[in-house]
N, CA, C and O of each residue as an XYZ file, in Angstrom:
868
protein
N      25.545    -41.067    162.225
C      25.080    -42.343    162.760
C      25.318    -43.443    161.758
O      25.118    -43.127    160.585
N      25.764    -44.854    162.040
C      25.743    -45.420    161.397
C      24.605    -46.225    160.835
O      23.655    -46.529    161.557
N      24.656    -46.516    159.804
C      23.041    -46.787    158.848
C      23.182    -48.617    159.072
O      24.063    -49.468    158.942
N      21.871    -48.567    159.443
C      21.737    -50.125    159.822
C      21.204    -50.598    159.107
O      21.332    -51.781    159.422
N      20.229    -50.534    157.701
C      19.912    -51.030    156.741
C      21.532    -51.929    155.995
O      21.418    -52.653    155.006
N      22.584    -51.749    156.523
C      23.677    -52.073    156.189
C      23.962    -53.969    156.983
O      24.501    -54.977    156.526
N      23.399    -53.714    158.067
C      23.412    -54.966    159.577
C      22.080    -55.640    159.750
O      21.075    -54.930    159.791
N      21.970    -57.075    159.865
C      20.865    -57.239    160.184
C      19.964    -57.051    161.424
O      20.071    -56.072    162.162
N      19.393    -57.687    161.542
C      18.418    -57.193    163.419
C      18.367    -58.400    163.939
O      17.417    -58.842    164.585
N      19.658    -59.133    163.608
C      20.031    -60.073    165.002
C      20.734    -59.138    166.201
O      21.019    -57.943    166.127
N      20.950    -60.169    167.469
C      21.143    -59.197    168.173
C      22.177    -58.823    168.922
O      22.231    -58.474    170.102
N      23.167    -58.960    167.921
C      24.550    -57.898    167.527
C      23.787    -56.488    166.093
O      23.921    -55.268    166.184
N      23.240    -57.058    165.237
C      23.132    -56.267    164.201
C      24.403    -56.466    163.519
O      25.141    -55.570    163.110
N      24.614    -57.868    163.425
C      25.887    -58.365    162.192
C      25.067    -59.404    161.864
O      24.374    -60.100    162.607
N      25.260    -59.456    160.275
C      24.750    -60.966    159.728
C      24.498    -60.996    158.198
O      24.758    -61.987    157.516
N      23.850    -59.569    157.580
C      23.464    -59.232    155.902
C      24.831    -58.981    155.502
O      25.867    -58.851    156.154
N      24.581    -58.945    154.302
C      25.865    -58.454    153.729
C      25.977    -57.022    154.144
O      24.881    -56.463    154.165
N      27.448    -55.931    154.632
C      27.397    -54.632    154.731
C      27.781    -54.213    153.442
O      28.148    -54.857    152.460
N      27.572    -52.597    153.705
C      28.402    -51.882    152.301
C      30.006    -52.215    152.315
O      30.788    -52.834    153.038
N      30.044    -51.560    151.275
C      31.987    -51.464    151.293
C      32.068    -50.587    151.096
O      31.056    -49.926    150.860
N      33.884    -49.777    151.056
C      33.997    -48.594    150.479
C      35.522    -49.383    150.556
O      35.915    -49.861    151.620
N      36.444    -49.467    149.117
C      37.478    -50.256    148.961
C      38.670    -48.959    149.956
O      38.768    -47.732    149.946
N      39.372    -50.071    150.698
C      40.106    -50.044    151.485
C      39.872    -49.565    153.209
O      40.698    -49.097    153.991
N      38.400    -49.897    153.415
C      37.897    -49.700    154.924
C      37.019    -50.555    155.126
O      35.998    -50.724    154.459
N      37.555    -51.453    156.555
C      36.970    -52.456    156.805
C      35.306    -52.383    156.988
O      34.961    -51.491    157.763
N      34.183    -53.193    156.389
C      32.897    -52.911    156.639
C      32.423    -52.413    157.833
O      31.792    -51.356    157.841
N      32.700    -53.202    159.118
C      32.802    -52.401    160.189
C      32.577    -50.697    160.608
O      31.762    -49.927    161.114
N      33.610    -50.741    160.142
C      34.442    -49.214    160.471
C      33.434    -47.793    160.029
O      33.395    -46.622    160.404
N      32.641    -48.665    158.982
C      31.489    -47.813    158.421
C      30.326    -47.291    159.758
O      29.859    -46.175    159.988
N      30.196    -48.140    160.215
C      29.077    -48.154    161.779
C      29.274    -47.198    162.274
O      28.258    -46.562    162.556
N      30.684    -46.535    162.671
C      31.052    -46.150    163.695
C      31.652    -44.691    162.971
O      32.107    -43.890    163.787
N      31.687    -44.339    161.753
C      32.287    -42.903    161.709
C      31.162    -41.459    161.278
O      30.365    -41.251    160.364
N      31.554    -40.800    162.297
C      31.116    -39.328    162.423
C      30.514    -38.751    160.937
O      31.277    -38.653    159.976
N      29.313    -38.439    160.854
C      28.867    -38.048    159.588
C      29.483    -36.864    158.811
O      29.539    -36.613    157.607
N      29.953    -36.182    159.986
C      30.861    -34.958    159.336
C      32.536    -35.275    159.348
O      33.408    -34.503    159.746
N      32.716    -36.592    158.813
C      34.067    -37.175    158.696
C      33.926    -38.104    157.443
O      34.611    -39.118    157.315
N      33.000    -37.697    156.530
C      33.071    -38.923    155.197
C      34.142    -39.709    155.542
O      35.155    -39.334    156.131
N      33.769    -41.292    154.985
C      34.747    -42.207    155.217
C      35.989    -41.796    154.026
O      35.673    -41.599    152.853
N      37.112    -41.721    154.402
C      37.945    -41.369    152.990
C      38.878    -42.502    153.260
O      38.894    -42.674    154.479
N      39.599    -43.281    152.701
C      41.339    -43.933    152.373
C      42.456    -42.852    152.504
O      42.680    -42.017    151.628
N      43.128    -42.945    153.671
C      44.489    -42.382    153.612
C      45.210    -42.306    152.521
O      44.936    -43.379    151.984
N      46.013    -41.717    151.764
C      47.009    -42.279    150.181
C      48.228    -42.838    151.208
O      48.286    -42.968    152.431
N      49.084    -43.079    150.211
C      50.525    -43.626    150.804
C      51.104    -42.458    151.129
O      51.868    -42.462    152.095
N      50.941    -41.599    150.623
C      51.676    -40.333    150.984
C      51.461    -40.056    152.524
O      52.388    -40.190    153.323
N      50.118    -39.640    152.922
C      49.784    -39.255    153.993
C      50.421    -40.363    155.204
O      50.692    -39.976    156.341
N      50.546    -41.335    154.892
C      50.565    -42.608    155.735
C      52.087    -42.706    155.890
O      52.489    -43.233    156.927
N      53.255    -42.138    154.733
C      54.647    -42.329    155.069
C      54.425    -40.955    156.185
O      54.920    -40.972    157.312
N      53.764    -40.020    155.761
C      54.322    -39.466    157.105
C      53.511    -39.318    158.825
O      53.913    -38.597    159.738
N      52.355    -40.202    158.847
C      51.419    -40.387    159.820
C      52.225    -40.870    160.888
O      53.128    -41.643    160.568
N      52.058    -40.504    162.404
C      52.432    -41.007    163.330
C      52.468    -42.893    163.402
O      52.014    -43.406    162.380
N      52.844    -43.664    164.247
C      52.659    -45.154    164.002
C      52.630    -45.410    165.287
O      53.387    -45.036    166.183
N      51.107    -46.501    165.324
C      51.106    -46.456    166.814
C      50.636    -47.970    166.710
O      50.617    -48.596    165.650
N      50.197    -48.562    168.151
C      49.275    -50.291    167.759
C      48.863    -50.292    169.255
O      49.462    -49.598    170.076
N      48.081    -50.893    169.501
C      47.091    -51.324    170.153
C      46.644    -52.606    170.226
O      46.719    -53.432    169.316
N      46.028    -52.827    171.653
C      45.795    -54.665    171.680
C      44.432    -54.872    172.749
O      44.303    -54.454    173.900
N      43.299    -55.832    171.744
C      42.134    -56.093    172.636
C      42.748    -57.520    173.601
O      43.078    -58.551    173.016
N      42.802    -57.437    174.548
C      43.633    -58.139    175.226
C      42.446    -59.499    175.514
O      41.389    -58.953    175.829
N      42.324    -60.551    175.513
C      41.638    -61.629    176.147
C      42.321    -62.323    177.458
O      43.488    -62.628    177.705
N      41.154    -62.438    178.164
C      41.874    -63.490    179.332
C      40.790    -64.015    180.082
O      39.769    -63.369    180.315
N      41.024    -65.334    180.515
C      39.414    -65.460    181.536
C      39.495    -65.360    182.673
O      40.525    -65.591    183.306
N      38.262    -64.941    183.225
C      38.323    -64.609    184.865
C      38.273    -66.102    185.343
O      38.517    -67.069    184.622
N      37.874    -66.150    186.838
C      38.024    -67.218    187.469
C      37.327    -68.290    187.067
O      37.688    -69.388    187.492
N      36.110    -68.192    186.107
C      34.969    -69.416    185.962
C      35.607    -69.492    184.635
O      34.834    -69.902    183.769
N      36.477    -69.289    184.338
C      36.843    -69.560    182.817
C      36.168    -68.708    181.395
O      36.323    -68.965    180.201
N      35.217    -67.392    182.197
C      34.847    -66.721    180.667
C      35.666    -65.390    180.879
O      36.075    -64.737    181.839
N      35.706    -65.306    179.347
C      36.303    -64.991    178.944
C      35.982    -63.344    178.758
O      34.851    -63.028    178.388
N      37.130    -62.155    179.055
C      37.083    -61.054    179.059
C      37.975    -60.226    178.373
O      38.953    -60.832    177.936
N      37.930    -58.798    178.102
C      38.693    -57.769    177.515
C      38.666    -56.718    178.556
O      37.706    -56.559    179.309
N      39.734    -56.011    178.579
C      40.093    -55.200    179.024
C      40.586    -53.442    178.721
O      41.650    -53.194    178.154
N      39.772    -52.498    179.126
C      39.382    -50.735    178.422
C      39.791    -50.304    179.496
O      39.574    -50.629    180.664
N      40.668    -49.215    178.819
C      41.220    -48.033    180.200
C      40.831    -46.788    179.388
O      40.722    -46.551    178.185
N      40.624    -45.924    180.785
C      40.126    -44.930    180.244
C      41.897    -43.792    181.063
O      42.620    -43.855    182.057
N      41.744    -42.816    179.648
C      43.341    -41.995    179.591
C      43.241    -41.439    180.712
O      42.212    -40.859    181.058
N      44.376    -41.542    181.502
C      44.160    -39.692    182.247
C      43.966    -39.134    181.991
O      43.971    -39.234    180.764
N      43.557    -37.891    182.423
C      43.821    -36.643    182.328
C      44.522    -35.781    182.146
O      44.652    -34.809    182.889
N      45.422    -36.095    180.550
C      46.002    -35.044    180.969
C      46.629    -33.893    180.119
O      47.755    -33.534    179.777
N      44.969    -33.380    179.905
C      45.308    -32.164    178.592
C      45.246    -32.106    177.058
O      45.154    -31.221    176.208
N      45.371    -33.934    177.094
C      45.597    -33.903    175.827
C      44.496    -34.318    174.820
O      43.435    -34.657    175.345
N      44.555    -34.354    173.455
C      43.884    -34.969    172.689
C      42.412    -35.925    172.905
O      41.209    -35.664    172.872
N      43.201    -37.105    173.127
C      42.508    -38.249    173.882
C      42.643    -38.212    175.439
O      42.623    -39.261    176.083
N      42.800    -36.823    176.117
C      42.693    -36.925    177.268
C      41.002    -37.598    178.274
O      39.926    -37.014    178.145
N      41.125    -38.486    178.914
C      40.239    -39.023    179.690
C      38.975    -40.208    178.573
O      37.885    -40.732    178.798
N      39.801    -40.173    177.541
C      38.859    -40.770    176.696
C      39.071    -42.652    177.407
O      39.903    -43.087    178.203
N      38.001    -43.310    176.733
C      38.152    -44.949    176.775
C      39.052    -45.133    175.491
O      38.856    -44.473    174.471
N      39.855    -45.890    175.588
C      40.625    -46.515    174.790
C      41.040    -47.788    174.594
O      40.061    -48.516    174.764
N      41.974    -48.404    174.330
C      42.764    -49.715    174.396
C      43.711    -49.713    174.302
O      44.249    -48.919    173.530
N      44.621    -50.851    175.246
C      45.928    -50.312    175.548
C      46.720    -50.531    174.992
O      46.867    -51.651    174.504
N      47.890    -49.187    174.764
C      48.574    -48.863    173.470
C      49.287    -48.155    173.315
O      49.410    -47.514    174.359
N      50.179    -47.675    172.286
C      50.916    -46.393    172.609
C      51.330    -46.138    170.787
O      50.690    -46.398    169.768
N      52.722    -45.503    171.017
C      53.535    -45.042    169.699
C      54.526    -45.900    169.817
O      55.171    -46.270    170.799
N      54.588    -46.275    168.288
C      56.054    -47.253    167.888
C      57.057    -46.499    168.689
O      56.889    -45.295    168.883
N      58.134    -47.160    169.187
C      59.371    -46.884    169.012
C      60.483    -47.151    168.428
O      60.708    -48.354    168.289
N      61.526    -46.182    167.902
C      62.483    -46.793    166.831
C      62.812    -48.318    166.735
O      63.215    -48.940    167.718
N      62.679    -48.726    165.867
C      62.924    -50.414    165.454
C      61.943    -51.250    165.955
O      62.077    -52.466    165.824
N      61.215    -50.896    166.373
C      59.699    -51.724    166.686
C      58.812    -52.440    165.958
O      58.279    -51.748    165.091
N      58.445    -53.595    165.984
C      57.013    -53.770    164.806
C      55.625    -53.109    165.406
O      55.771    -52.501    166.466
N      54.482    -53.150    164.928
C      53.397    -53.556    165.639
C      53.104    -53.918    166.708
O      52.646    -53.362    167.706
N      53.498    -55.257    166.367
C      52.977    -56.035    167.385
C      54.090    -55.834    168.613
O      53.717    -56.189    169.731
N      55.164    -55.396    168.499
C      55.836    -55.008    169.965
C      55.864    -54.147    170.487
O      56.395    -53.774    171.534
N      55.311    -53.767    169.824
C      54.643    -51.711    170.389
C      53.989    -51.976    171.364
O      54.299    -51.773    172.538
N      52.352    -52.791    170.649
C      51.297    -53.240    171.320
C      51.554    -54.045    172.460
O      50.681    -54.111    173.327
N      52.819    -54.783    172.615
C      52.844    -55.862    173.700
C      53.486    -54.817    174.989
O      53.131    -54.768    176.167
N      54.829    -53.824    174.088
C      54.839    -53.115    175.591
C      54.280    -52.029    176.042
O      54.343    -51.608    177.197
N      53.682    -51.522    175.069
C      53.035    -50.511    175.596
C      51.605    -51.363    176.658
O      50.915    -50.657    177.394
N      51.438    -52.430    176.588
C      50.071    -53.154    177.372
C      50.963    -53.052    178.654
O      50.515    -52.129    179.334
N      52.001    -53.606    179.230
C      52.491    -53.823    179.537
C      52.792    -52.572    180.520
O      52.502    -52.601    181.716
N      53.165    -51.904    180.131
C      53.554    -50.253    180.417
C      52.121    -49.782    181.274
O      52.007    -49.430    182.448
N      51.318    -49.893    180.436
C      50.073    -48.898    181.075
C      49.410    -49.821    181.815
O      48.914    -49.248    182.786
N      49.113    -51.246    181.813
C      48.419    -51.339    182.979
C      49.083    -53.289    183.575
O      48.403    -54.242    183.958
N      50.273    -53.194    183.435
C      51.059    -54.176    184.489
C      51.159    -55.857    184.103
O      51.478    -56.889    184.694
N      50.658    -55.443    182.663
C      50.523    -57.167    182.375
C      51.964    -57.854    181.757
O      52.509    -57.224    180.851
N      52.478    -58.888    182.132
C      53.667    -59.258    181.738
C      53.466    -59.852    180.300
O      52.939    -60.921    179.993
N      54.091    -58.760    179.391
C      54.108    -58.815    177.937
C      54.385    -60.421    177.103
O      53.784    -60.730    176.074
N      55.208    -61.138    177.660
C      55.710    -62.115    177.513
C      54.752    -63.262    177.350
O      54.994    -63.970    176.373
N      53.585    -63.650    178.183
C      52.566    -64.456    178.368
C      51.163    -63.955    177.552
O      50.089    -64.476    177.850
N      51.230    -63.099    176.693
C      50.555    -62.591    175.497
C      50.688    -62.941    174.780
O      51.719    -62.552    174.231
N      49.565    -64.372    173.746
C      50.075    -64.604    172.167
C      49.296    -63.528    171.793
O      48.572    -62.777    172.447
N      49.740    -63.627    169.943
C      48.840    -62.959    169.431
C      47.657    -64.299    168.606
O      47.948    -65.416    168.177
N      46.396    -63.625    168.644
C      45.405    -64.531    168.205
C      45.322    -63.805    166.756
O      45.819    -64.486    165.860
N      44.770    -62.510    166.340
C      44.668    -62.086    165.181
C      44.612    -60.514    165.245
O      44.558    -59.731    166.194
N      44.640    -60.363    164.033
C      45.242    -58.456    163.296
C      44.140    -57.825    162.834
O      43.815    -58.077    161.674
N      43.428    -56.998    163.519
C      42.362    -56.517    162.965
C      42.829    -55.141    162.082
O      43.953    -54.658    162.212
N      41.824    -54.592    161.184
C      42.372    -53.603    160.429
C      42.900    -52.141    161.336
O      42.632    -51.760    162.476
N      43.705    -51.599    160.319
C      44.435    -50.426    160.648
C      43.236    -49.081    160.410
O      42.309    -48.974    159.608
N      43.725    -48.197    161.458
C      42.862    -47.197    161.621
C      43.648    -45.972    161.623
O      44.677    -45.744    162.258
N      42.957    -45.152    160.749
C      43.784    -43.600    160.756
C      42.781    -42.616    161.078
O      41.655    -42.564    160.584
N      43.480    -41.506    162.318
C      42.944    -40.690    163.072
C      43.288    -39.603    162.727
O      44.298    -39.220    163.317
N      42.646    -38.522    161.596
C      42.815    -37.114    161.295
C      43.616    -36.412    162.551
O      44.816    -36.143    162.495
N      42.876    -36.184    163.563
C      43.171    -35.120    164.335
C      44.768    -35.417    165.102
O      45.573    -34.530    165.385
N      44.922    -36.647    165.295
C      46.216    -36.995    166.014
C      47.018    -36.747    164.778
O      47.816    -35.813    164.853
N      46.953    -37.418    163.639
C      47.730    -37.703    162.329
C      48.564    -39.209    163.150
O      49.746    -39.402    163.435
N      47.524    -39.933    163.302
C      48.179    -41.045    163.379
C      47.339    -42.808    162.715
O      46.142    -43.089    162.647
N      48.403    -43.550    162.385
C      47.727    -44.610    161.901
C      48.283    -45.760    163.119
O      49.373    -45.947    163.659
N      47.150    -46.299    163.213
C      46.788    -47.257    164.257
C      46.643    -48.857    164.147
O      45.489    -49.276    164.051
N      47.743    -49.839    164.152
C      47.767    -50.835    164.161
C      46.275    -51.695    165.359
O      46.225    -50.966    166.350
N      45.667    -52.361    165.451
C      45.346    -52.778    166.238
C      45.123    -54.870    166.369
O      44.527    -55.572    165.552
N      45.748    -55.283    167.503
C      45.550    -56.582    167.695
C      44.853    -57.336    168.466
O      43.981    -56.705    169.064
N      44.894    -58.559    168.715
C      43.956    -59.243    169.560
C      44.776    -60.476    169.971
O      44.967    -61.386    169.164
N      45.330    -60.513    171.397
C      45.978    -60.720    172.413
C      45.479    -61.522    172.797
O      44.260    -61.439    172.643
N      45.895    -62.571    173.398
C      45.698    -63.993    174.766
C      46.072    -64.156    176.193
O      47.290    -64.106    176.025
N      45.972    -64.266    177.089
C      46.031    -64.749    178.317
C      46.269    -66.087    178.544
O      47.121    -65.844    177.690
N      46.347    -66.873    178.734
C      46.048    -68.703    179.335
C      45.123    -68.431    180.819
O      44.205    -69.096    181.297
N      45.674    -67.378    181.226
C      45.405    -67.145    182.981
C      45.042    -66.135    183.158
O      45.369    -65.219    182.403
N      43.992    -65.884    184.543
C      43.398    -64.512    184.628
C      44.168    -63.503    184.972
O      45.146    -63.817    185.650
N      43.973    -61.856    184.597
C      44.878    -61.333    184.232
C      44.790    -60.471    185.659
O      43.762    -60.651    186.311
N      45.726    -59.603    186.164
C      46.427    -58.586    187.207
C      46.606    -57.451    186.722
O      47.205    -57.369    185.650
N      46.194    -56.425    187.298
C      46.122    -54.648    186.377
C      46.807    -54.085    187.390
O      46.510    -54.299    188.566
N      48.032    -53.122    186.926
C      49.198    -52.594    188.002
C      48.786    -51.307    187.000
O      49.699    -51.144    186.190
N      48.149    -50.743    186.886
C      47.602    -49.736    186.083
C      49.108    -48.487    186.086
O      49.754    -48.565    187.131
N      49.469    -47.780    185.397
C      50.194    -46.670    185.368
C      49.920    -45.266    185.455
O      50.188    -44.527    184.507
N      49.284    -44.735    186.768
C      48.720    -43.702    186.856
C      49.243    -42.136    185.546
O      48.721    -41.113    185.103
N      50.289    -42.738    185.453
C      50.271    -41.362    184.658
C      49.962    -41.320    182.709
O      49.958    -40.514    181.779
N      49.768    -42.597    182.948
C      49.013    -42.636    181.662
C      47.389    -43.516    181.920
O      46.716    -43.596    180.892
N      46.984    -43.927    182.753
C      45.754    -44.775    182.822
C      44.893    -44.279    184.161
O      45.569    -44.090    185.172
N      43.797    -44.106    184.230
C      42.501    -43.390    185.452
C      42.028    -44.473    185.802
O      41.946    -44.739    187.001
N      41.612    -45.336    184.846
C      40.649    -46.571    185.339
C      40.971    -47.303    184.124
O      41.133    -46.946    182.957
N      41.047    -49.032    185.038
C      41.126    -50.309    184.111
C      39.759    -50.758    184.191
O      39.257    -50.665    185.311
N      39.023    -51.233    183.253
C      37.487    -51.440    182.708
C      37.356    -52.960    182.688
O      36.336    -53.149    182.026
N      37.862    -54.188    183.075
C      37.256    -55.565    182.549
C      35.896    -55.441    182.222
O      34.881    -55.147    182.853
N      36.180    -55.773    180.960
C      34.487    -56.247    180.406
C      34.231    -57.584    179.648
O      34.907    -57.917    178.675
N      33.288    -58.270    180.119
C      33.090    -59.618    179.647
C      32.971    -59.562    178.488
O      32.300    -58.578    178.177
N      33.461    -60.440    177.223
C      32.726    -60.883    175.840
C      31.574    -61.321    175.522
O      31.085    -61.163    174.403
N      31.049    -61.883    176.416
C      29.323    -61.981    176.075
C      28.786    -60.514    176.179
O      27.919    -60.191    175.366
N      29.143    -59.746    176.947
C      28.364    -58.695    176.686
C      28.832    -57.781    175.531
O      28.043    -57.213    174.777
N      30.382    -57.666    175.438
C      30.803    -57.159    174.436
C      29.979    -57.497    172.918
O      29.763    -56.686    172.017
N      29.599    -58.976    172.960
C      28.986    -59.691    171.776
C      27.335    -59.044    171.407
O      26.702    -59.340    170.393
N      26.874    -58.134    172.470
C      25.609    -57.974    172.440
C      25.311    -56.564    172.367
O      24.226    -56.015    172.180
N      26.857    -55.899    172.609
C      26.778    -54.445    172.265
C      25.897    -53.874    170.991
O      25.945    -54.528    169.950
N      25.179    -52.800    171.034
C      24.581    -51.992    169.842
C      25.067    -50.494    169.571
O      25.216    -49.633    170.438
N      25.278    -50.358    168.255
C      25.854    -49.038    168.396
C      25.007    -47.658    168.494
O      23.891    -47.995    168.098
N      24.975    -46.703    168.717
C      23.838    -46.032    169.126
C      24.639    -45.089    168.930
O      25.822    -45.291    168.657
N      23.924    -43.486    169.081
C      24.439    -42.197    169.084
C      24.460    -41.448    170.325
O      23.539    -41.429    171.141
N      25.781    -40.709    170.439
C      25.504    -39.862    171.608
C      26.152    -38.710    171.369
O      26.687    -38.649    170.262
N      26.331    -37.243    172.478
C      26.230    -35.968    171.927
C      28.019    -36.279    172.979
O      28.059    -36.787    174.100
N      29.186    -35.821    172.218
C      30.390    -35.581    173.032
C      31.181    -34.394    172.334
O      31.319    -34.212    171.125
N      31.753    -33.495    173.572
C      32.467    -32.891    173.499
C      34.392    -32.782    172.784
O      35.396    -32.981    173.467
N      34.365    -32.410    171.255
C      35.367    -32.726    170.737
C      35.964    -31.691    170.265
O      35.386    -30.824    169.610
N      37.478    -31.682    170.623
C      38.183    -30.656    170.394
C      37.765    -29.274    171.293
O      36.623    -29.041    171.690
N      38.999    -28.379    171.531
C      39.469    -27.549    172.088
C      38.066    -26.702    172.174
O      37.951    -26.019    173.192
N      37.005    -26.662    171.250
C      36.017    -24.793    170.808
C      34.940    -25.457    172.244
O      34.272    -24.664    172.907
N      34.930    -26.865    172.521
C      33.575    -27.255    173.338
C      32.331    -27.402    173.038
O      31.373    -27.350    173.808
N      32.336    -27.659    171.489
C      31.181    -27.715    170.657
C      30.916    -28.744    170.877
O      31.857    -29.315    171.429
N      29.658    -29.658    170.668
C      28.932    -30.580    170.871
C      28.930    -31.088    169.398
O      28.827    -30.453    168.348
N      29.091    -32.598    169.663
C      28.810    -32.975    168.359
C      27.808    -34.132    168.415
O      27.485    -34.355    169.582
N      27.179    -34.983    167.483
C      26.925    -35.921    167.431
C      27.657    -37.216    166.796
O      28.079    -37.053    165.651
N      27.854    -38.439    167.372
C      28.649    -39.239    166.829
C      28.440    -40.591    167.490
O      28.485    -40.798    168.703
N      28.170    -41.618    166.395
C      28.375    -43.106    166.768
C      28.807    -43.751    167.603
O      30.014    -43.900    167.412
N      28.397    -44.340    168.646
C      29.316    -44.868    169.737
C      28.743    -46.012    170.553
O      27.515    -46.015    170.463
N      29.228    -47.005    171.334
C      29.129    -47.518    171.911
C      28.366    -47.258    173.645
O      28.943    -48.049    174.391
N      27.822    -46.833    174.056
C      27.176    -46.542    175.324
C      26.958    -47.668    176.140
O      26.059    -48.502    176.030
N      28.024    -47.603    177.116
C      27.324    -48.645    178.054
C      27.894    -48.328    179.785
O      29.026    -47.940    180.072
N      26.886    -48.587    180.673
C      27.561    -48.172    181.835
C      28.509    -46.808    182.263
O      28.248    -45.607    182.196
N      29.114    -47.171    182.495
C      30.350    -45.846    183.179
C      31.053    -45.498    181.503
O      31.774    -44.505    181.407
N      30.829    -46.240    180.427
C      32.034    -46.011    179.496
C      30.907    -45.094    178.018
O      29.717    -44.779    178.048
N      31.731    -44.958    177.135
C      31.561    -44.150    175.947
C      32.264    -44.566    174.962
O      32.840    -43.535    174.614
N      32.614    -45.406    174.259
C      33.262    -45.542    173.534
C      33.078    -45.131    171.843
O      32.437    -45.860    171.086
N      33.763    -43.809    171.373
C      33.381    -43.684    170.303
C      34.608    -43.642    169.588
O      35.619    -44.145    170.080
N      34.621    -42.987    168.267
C      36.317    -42.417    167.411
C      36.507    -43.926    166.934
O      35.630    -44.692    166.535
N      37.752    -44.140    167.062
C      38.748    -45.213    166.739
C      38.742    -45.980    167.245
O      38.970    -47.027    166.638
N      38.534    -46.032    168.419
C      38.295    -47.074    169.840
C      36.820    -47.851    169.203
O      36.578    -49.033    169.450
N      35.905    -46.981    168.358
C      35.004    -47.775    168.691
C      34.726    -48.530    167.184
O      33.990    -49.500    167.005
N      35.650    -47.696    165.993
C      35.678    -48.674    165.112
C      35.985    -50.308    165.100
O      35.246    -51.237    164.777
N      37.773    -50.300    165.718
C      38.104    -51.128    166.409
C      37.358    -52.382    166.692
O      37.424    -53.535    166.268
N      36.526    -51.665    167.675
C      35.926    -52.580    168.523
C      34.377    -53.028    167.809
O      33.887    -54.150    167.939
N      33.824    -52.044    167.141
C      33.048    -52.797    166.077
C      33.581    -53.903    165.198
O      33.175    -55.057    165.340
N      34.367    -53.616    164.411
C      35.463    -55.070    163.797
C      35.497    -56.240    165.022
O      35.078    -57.374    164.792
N      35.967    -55.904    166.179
C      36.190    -57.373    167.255
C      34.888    -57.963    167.045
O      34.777    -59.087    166.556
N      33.725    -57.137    167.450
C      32.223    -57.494    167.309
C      32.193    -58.644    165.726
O      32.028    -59.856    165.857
N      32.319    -58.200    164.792
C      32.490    -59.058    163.430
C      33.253    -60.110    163.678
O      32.925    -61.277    163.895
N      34.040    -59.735    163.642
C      35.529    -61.153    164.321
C      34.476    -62.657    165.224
O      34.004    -63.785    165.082
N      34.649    -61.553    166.103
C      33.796    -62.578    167.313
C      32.548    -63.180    166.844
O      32.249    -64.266    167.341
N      31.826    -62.703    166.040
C      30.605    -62.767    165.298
C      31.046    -64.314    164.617
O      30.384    -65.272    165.017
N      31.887    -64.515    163.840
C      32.878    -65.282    163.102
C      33.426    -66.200    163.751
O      33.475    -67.281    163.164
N      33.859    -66.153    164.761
C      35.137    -67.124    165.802
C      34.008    -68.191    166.611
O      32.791    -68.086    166.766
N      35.069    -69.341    167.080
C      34.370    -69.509    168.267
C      34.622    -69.526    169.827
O      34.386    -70.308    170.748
N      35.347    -68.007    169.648
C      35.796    -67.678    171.025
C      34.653    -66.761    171.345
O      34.019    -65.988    170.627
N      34.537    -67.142    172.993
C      33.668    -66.230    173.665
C      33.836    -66.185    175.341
O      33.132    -65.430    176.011
């Protein structure tokens, strides 16, 4: 669980100074599994880590507020099968980041890549079990957005408003990880139909800080 003597008791639980641990964003601390000490990747591990990126997408609905958008994986077998995520994928040869992130959005749930700025670069995230390191960004709209979802990689597209995103608390819940079906306990986001824990929910703890910071909402 993440230790909140770290956050204040406003009501995000951002505001004191947090801990650090040099080279992981304060954030990121909230949200990782107690039986996963926070460690730093070396360079070594990282030349040979998968490379992937990801994008919290913004856009406003019809009254002009402003939303993000969570799909949850198919089904299908794998890893992060049926998990909540953000939409994303693996570099492909000669790719940056950020064009990974634009087509892979694009790919999985129908948004025309092109009409996406980027607003800002939140920190990179590395996932033991995949062996992958995870770019993640934060995307624009001008106009409300259209989901052509890609069934064979996406189950359900999630719009969720930023005010509520802004009011999220992180909390603990019991999920099923890895192949044995053991139960674990682990940091996460709980809300409604969704679960957001792992990487997804570091991530998205950092947006929480960001947003905390900005004056987008």
């Amino acid at each position: 669980m993440g230790d909140s003597r770290y956050f204040s008791h406003s009501p995000t639980g951002i505001g004191s100074k947090p801990r650090t641990i040099s080279g992981i964003h304060p954030a990121h601390l909230d949200m990782i599994p107690a039986d996963r000490p926070p460690k730093v990747p070396s360079d070594a591990l990282l030349q040979t880590a998968r490379q992937a990126a990801v994008l919290v997408l913004l856009y406003p609905d019809e009254f002009q507020v402003l939303h993000t958008v969570f799909i949850r994986r198919a089904p299908d077998g794998g890893v992060h099968s049926g998990q909540i995520a953000l939409p994303g994928g693996k570099l492909e040869d000669g790719e940056s980041y950020w064009q990974a992130a634009l087509r892979e959005t694009e790919e999985e749930i129908g948004v025309d890549a092109r009409a996406i700025e980027h607003v800002h670069t939140l920190s990179g995230v590395y996932i033991p079990p995949s062996n992958f390191w995870v770019q993640p960004f934060v995307g624009r709209l001008k106009e409300p957005a259209s989901f052509f979802p890609d069934p064979a990689e996406v189950a359900e597209v999630i719009p969720t408003s930023l005010l509520h995103i802004h009011a999220w608390q992180p909390t603990t819940t019991r999920i099923q990880r890895g192949k044995s079906g053991e139960l674990y306990e682990v940091p996460a986001f709980v809300q409604d139909q969704m679960t957001i824990w792992g990487a997804t929910a570091m991530m998205l703890r950092e947006f929480q800080f960001w947003l905390h910071q900005t004056e987008i909402r």
